[in-house]
N, C-alpha and C positions, 0 to 999 in steps of 0.2 A: 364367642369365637365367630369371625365371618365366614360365613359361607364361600366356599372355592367354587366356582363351576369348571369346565373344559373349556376351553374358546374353539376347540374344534366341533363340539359340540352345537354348542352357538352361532357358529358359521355355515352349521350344516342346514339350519335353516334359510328356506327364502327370503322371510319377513325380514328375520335378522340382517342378513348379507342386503336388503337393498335399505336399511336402516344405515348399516355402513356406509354406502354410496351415499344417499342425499347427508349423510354427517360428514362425508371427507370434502363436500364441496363447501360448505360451511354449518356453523353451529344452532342448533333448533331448540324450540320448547316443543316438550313433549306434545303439545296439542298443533305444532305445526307439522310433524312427525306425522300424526295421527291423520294430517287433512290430505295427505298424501295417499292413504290405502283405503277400502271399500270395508275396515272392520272396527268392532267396536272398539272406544278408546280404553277400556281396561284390559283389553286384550290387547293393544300396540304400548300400554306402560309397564305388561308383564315381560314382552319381548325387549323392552328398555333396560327393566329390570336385570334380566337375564345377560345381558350386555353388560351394564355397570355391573353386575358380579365376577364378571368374566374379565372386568377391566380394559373390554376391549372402546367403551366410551366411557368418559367422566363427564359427572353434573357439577356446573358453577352456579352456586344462588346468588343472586345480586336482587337484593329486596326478598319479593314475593316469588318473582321469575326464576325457574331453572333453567337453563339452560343446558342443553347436551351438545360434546365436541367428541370425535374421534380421536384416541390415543392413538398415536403412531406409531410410538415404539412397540405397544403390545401387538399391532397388525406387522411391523418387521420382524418379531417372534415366527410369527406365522408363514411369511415368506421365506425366510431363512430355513425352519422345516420344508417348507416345498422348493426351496431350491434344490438340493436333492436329486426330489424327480425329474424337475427341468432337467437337469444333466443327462440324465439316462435317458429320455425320452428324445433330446435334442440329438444324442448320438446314434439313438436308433434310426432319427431323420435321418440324419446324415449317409447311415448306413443303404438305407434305404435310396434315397439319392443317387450313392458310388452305384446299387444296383440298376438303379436305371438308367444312368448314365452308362454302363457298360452297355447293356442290354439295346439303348438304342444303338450305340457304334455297331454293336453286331448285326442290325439290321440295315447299314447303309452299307 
């Protein structure tokens, strides 16, 4: 049986979320991943790891080389839960907004 992780789990990390970033601008081996942060490499292929469980990246082997890409559909999972919030936060701007906007006219 594979192992499931959470992806919000996953994404609650730093390491993780900027492992996102340098993989949605294009695809790495793990050891270019690595040359990117200041910590050891079995510690940036556990957070790899932890990723490809999550499904939020897949590894291509071509030969010897792996390579890691960003799944997108599994990060539009994630967005689509947070859009959600966007709404309610984006209305409360608003709201917020209409209040200031009043609030100045009453002081001209």
């Amino acid at each position: 049986m594979k192992l499931r992780r959470d992806p919000f789990q996953a994404i609650a990390d730093p390491t993780r979320r900027a492992i996102l970033v340098l993989l949605a601008a294009q695809a790495m081996t793990a050891g270019a991943i690595a040359d990117n942060f200041d910590t050891a490499r079995p510690t940036i292929s556990k957070h790899i790891q932890i990723l490809n469980e999550c499904e939020l990246i897949e590894a291509n082997q071509q030969g010897r080389e792996i390579t890691y890409q960003l799944k997108a559909d599994k990060m539009k999972e994630i967005d689509a839960w947070l859009a959600q919030f966007r709404k309610i936060w984006e209305t409360r701007f608003n709201q917020l907004d209409n209040v200031l906007a009043t609030i100045q006219k009453r002081k001209k």
